[in-house]
C-alpha positions in Angstrom: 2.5 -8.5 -4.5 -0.5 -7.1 -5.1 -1.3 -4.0 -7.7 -4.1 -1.5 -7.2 -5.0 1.2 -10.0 -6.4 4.4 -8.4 -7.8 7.4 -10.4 -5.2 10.4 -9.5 -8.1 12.6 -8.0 -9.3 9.8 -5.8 -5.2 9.0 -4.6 -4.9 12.6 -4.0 -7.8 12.6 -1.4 -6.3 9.3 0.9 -3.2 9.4 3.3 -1.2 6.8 2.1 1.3 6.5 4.9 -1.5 6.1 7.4 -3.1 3.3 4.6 -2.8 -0.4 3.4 -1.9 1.7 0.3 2.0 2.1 2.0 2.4 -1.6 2.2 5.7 -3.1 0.8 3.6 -5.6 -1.1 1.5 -3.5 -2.4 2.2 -1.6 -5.9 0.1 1.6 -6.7 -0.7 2.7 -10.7 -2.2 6.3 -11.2 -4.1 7.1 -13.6 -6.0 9.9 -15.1 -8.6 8.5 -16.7 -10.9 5.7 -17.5 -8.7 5.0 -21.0 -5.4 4.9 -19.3 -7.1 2.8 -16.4 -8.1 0.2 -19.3 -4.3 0.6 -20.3 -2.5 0.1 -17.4 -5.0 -3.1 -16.3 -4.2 -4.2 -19.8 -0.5 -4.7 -19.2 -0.1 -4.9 -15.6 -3.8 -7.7 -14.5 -4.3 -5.4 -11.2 -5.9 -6.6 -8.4 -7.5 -4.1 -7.8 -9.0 -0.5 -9.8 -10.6 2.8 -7.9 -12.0 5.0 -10.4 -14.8 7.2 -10.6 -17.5 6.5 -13.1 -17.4 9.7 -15.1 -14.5 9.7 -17.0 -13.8 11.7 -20.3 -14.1 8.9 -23.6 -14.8 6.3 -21.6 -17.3 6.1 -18.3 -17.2 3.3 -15.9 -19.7 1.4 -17.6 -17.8 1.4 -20.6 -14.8 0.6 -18.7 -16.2 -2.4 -16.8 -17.6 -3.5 -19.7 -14.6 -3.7 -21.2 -12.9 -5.4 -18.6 -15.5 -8.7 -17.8 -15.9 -9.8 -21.6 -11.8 -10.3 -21.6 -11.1 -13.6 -20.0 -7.6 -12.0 -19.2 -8.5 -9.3 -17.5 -11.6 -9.7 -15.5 -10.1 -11.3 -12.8 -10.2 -8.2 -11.0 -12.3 -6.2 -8.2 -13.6 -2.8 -9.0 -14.5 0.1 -7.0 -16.4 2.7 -9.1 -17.0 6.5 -7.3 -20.2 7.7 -9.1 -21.6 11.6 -9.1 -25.2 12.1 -6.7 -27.5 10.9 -9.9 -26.5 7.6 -10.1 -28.7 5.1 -9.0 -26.3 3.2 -6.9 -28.5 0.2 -6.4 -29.8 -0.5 -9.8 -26.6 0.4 -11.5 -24.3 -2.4 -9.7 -25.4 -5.7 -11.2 -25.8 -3.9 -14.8 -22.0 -2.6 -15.2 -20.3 -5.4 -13.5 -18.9 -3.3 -10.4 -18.2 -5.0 -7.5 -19.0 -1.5 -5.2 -19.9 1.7 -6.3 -19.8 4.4 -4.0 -21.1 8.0 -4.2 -18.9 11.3 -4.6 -19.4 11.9 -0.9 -17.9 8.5 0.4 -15.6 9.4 3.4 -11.7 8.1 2.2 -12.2 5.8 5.9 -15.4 3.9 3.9 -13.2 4.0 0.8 -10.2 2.1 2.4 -12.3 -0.1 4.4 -13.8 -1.2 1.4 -10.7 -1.4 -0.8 -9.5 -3.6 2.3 -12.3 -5.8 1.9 -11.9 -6.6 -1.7 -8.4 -7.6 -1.7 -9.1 -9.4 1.3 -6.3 -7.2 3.7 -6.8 -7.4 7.3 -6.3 -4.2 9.1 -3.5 -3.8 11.4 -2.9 -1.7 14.4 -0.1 0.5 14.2 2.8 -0.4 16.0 5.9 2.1 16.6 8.9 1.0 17.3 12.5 2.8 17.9 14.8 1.7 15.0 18.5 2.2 13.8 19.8 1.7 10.8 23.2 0.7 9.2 23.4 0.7 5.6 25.1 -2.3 4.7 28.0 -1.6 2.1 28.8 1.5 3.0 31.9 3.4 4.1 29.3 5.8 6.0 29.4 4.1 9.2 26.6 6.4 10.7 23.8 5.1 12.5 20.3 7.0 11.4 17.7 6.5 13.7 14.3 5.8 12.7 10.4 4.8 14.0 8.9 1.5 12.4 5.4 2.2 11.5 4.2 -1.7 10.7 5.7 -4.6 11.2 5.4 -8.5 10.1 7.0 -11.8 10.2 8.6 -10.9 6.7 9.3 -7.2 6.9 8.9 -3.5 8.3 7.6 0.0 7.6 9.5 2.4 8.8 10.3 6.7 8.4 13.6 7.5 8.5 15.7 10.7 7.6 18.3 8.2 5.8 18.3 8.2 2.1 18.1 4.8 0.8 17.4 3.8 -2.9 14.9 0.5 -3.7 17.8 -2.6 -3.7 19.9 -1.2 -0.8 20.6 -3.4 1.8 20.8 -2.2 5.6 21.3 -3.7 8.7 18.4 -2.7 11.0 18.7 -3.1 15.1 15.2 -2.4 17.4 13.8 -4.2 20.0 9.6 -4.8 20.2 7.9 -5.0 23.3 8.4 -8.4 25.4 11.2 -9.8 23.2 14.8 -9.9 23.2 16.2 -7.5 20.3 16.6 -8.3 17.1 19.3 -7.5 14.5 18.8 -8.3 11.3 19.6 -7.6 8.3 16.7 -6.1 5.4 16.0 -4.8 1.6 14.5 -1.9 0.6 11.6 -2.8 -1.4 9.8 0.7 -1.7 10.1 4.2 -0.9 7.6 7.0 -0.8 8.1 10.5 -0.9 10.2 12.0 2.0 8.0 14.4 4.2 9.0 17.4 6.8 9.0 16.8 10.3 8.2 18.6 13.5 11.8 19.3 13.3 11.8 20.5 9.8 13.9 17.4 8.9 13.2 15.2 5.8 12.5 12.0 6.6 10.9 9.2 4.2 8.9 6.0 4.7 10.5 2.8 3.5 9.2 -0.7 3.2 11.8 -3.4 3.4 12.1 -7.1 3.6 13.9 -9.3 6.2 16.9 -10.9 4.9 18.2 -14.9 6.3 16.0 -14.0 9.3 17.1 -16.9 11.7 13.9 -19.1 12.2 14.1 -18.5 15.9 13.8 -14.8 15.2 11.2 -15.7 12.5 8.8 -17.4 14.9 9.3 -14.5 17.7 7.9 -12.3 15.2 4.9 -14.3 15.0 3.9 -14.6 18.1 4.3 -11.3 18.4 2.3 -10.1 15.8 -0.5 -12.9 16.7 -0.5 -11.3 20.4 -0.5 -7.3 19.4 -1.2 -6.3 15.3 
């Protein structure tokens, strides 16, 4: 698992469902400001902080400051978004950033950079009819659903089923040149439900394979090795 802090402003601006920042293994902290950045870092040792450098109380120079003199805490990458006057190139070695970008950065440059320094390959989106079970329960409907990323380990998917983090479903699709596979999974995150073109609520889950048989295991593999 990996944790990223991201200033609220800056989260507001990036489409996470479309991001690395929808992952199942990763876990995003908002903050407001450079002060509850240094908090949250403080108790959680992120991976991973995006921040802008002007900041009320304390700037990013302040901030980074802060972070590499603590042994415990400066294990971490940081992206720093800085207003037009800052002098990108002398500025970087001096605060201890690993990248500052300006105020105009597209959010693409953003997340390919954020990819970078957490060292996350990009994959290719893969969509995939799913239905869905949910294990337990005496609601024997089956919901349908689209899986938006898929590995060995786990899925992404949007569904209009309401599931809570911990429920266990039993989830049935079939990817392209392989038999199907029916499995059953954990939801490990959800993210806010959005409207379709229906008008139907539907939410994006992340959720982790459960006693996946090795045979099915290694088919995922390969299949990821030959298509994501």
């Amino acid at each position: 698992m990996k944790k990223v802090i991201i200033n609220r402003e800056t989260l507001k601006l990036l489409d996470r469902k479309k991001t690395f920042l929808n992952r199942s293994d990763i876990t995003i902290f908002p903050a407001s400001d450079n002060r509850e950045v240094f908090e949250i870092h403080s108790r959680e040792k992120a991976n991973l902080i995006i921040t802008t450098f002007d900041s009320p109380d304390m700037d990013g120079q302040r901030l980074c400051e802060s972070i590499r003199k603590d042994d415990e805490l400066n294990k971490v990458s940081i992206i720093l978004i800085c207003p037009g006057n800052i002098d990108v190139s002398d500025k970087l070695v001096d605060i201890g950033a690993n990248s500052l970008l300006p105020c105009s950065v597209s959010t693409e440059t953003l997340i390919e950079e954020a990819e970078r320094l957490l060292n996350i390959a990009r994959r290719r989106t893969v969509r995939v009819d799913l239905s869905i079970e949910i294990h337990g329960s005496s609601d024997r409907t089956t919901y349908s659903g689209m899986i938006e990323n898929i590995s060995s380990s786990g899925i992404l998917f949007q569904s209009e089923a309401v599931l809570d983090e911990g429920d266990r479903i039993r989830c049935n699709f079939a990817l392209p040149e392989m038999r199907e596979i029916n499995t059953e999974a954990e939801i490990v995150r959800v993210v806010e439900g959005h409207l379709d073109e229906d008008g139907r609520r539907c939410y994006y889950y992340g959720a982790s394979f459960v006693d996946i048989t090795p045979e099915t295991h290694s088919s995922l593999e390969e299949f990821i090795n030959r298509h994501v």
